[in-house]
MMTF fields as JSON, N, C-alpha, C and O atoms, coordinates in Angstrom:
{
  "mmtfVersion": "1.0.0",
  "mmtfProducer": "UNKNOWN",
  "numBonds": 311,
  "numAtoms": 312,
  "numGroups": 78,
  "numChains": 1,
  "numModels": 1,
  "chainsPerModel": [1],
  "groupsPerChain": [78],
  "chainIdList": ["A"],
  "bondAtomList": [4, 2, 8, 6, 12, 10, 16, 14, 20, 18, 24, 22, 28, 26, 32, 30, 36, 34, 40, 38, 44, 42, 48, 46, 52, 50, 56, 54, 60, 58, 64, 62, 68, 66, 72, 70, 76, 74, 80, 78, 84, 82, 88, 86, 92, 90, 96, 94, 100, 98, 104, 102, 108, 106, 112, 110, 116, 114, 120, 118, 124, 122, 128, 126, 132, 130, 136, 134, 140, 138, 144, 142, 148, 146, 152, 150, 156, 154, 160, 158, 164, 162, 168, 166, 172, 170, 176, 174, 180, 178, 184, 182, 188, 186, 192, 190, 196, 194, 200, 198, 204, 202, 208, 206, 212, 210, 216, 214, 220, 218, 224, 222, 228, 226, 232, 230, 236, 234, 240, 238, 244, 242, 248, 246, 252, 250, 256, 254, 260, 258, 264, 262, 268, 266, 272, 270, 276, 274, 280, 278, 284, 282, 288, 286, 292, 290, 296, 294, 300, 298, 304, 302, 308, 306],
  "bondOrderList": [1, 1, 1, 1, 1, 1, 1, 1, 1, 1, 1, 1, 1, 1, 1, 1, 1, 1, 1, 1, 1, 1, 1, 1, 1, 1, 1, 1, 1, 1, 1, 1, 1, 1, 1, 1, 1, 1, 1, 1, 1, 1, 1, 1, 1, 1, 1, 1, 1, 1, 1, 1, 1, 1, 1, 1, 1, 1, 1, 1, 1, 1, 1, 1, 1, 1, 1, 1, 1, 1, 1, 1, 1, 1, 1, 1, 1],
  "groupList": [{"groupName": "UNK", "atomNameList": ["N", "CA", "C", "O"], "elementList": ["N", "C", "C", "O"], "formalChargeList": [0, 0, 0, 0], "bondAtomList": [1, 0, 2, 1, 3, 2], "bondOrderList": [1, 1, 2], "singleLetterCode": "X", "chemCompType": "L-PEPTIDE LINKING"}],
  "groupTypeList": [0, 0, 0, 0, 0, 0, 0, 0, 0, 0, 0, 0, 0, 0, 0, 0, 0, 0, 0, 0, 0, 0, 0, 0, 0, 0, 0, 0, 0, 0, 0, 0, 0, 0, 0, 0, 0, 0, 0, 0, 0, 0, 0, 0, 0, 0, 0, 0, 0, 0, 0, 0, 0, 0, 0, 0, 0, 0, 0, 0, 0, 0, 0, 0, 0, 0, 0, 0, 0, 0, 0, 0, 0, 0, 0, 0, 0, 0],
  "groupIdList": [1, 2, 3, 4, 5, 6, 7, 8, 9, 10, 11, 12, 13, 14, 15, 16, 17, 18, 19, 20, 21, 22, 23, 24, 25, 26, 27, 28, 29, 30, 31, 32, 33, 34, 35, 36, 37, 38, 39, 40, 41, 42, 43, 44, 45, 46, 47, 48, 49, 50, 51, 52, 53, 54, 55, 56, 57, 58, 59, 60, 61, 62, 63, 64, 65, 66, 67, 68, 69, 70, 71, 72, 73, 74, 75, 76, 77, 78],
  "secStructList": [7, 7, 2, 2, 2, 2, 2, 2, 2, 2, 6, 1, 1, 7, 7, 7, 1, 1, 7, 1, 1, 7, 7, 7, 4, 4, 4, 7, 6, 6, 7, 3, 3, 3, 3, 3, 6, 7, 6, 6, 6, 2, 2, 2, 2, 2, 2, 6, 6, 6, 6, 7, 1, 3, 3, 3, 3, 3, 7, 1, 7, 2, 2, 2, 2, 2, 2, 2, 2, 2, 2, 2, 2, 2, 2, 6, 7, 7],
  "xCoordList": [27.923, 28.366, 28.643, 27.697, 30.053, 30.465, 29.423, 28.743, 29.446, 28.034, 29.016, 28.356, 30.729, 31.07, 30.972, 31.009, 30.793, 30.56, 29.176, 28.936, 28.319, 27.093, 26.674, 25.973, 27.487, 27.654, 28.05, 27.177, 29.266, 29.245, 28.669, 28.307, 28.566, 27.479, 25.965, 25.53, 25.42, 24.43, 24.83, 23.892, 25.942, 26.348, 27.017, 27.651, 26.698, 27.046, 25.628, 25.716, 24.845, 23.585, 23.245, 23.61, 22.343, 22.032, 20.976, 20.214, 20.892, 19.754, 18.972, 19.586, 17.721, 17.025, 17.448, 17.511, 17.751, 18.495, 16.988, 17.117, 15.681, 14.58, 13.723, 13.194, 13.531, 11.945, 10.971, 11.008, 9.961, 8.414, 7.811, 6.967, 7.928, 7.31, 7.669, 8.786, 6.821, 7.432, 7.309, 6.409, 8.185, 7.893, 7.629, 8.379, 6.259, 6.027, 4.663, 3.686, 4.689, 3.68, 2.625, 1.894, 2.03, 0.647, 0.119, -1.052, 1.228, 0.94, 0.472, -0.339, 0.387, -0.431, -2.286, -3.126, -2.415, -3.467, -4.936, -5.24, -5.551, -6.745, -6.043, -6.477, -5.191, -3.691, -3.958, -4.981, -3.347, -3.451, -2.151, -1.773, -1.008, 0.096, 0.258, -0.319, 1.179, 1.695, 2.914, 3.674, 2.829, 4.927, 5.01, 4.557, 5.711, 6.612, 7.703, 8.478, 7.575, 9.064, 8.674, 9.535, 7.336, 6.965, 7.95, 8.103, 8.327, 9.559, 8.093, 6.988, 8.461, 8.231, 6.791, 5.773, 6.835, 5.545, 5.932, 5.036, 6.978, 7.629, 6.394, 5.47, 7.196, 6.573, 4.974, 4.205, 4.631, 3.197, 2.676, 1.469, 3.266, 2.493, 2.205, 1.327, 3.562, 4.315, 2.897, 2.06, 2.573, 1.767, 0.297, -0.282, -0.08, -1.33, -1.186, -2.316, -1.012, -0.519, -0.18, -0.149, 0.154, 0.164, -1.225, -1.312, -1.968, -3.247, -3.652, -4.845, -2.952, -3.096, -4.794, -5.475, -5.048, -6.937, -6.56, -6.659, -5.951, -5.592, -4.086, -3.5, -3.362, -2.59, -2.076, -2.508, -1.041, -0.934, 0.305, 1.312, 0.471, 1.862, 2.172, 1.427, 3.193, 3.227, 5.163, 6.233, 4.652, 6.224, 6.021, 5.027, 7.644, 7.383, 7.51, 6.999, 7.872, 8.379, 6.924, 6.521, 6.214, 4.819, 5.751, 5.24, 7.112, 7.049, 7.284, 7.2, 7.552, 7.538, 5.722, 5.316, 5.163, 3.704, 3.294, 2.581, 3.529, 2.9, 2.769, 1.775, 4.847, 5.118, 4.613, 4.22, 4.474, 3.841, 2.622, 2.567, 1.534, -0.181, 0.4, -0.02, 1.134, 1.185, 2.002, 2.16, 2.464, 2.681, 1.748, 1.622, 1.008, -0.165, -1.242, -2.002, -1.11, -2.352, -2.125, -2.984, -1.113, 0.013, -0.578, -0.886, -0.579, -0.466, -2.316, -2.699, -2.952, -3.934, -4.212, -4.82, -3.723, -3.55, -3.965, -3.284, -5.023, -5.793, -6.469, -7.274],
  "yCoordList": [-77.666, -79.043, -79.567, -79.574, -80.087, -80.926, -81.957, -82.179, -82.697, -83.579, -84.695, -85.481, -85.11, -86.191, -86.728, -87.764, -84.858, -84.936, -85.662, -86.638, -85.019, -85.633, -87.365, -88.047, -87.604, -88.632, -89.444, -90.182, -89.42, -90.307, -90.071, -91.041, -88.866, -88.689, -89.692, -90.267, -89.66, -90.917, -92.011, -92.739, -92.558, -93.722, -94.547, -95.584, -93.727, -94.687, -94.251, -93.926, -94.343, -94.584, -95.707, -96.466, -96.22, -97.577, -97.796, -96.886, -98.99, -99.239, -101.261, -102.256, -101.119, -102.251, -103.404, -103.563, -104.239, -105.633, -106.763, -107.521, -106.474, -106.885, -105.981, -105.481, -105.697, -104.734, -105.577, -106.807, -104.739, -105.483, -105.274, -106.126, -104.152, -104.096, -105.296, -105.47, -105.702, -106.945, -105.969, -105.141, -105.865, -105.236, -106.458, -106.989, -106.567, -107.525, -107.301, -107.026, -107.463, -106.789, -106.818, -105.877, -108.245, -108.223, -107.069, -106.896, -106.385, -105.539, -104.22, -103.755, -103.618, -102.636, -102.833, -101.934, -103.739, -104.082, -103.373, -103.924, -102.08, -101.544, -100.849, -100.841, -100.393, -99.859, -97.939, -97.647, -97.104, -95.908, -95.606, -95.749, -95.094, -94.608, -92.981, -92.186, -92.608, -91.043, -91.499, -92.462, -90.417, -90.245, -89.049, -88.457, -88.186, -87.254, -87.213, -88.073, -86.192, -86.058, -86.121, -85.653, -86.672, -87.666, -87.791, -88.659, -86.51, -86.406, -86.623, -86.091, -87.098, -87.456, -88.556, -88.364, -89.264, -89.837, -91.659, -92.478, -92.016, -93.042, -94.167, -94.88, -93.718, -94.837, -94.62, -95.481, -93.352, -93.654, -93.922, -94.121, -94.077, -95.229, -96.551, -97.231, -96.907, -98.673, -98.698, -99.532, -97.78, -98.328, -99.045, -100.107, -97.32, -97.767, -98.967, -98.666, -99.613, -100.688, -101.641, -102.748, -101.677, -102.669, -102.951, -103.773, -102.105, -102.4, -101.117, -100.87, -100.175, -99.438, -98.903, -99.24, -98.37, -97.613, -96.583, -96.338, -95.892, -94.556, -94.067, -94.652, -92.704, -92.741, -91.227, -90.568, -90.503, -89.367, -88.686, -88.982, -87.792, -87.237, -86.074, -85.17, -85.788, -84.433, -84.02, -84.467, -83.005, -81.993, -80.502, -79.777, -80.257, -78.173, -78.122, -77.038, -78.601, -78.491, -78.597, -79.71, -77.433, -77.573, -78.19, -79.289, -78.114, -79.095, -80.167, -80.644, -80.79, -82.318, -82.876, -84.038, -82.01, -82.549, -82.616, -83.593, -81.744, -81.422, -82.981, -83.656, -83.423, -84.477, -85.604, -86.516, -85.893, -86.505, -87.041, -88.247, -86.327, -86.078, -86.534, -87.652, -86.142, -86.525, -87.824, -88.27, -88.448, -89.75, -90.874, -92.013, -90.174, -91.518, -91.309, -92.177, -90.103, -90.271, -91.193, -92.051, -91.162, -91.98, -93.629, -94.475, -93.648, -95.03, -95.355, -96.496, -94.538, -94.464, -94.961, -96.03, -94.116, -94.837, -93.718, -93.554, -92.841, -91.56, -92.247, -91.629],
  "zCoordList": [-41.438, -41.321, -42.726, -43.514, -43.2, -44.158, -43.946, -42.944, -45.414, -46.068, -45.477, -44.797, -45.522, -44.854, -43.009, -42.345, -42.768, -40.944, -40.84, -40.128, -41.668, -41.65, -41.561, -40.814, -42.708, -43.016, -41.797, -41.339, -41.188, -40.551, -39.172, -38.507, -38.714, -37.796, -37.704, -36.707, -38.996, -39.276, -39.587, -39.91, -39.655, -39.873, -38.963, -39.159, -37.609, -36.792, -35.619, -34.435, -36.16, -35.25, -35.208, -36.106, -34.026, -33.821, -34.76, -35.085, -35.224, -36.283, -35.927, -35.543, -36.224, -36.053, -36.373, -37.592, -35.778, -35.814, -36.648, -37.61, -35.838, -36.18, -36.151, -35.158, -37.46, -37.976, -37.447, -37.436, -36.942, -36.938, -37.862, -38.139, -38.714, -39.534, -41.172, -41.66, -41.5, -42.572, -43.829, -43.687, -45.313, -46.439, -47.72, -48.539, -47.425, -48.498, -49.007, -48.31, -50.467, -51.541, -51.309, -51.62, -50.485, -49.666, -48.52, -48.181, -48.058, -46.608, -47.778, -46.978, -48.553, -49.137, -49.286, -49.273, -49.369, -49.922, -48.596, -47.537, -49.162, -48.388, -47.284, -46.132, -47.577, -46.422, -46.614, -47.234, -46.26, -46.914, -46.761, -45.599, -47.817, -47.971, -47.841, -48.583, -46.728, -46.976, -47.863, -47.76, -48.815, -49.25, -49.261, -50.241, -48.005, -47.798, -48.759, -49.176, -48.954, -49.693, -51.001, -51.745, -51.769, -52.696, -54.544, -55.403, -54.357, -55.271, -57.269, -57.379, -57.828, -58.966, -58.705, -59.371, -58.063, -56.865, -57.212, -57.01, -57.605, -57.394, -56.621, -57.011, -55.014, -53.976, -53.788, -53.359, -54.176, -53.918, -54.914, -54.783, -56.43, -57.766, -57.73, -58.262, -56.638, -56.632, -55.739, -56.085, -54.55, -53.534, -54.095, -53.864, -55.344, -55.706, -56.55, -56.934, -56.952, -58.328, -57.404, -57.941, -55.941, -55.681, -54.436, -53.524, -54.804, -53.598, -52.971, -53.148, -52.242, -51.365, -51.65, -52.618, -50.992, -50.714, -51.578, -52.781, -50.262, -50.81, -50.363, -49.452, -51.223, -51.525, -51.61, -52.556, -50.555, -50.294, -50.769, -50.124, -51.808, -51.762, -51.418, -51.795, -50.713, -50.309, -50.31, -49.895, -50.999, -51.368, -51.34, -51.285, -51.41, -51.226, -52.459, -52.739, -53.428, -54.908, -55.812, -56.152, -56.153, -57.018, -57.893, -58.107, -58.698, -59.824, -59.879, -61.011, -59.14, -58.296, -57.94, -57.966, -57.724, -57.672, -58.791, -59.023, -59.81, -61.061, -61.562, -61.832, -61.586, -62.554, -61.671, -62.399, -60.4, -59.849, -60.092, -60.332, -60.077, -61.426, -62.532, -62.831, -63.196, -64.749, -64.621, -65.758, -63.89, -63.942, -63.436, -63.886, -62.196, -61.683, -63.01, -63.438, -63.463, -64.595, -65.607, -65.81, -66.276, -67.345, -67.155, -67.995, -65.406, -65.353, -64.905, -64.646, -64.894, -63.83, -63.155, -63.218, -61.82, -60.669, -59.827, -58.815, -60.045, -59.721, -58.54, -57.844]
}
């Protein structure tokens, strides 16, 4: 499959008119975060720094976890 078939294959799926879920800086707080995918660990730094308990990253890429650790440490957010 071409990345444009793809493309619009997902771009015309139905999507939420009204989230229930609300995204606002208070809803972390004593919460526990997964980040799939966690990449460099981005969303699960923002989580801890902004409240979260605890705080999960998970990737297939050991060097994506590595820099992941060496960035919550940076900030400590262990």
């Amino acid at each position: 499959m071409k990345l444009k078939q793809l493309e619009g294959l997902l771009g015309g799926l139905q999507q939420f008119s009204n989230p229930k879920a609300e995204n606002t800086f208070g809803d972390l707080n004593g919460k526990v975060v997964a980040d799939f995918g966690c990449g460099c660990g981005t969303l699960g730094i923002a989580s801890a720094l902004l409240g979260a308990e605890h705080v999960i990253g998970v990737d297939v890429d050991p060097q994506s976890l590595d820099i992941a650790s060496i960035n919550a440490a940076e900030l400590k957010v262990n």
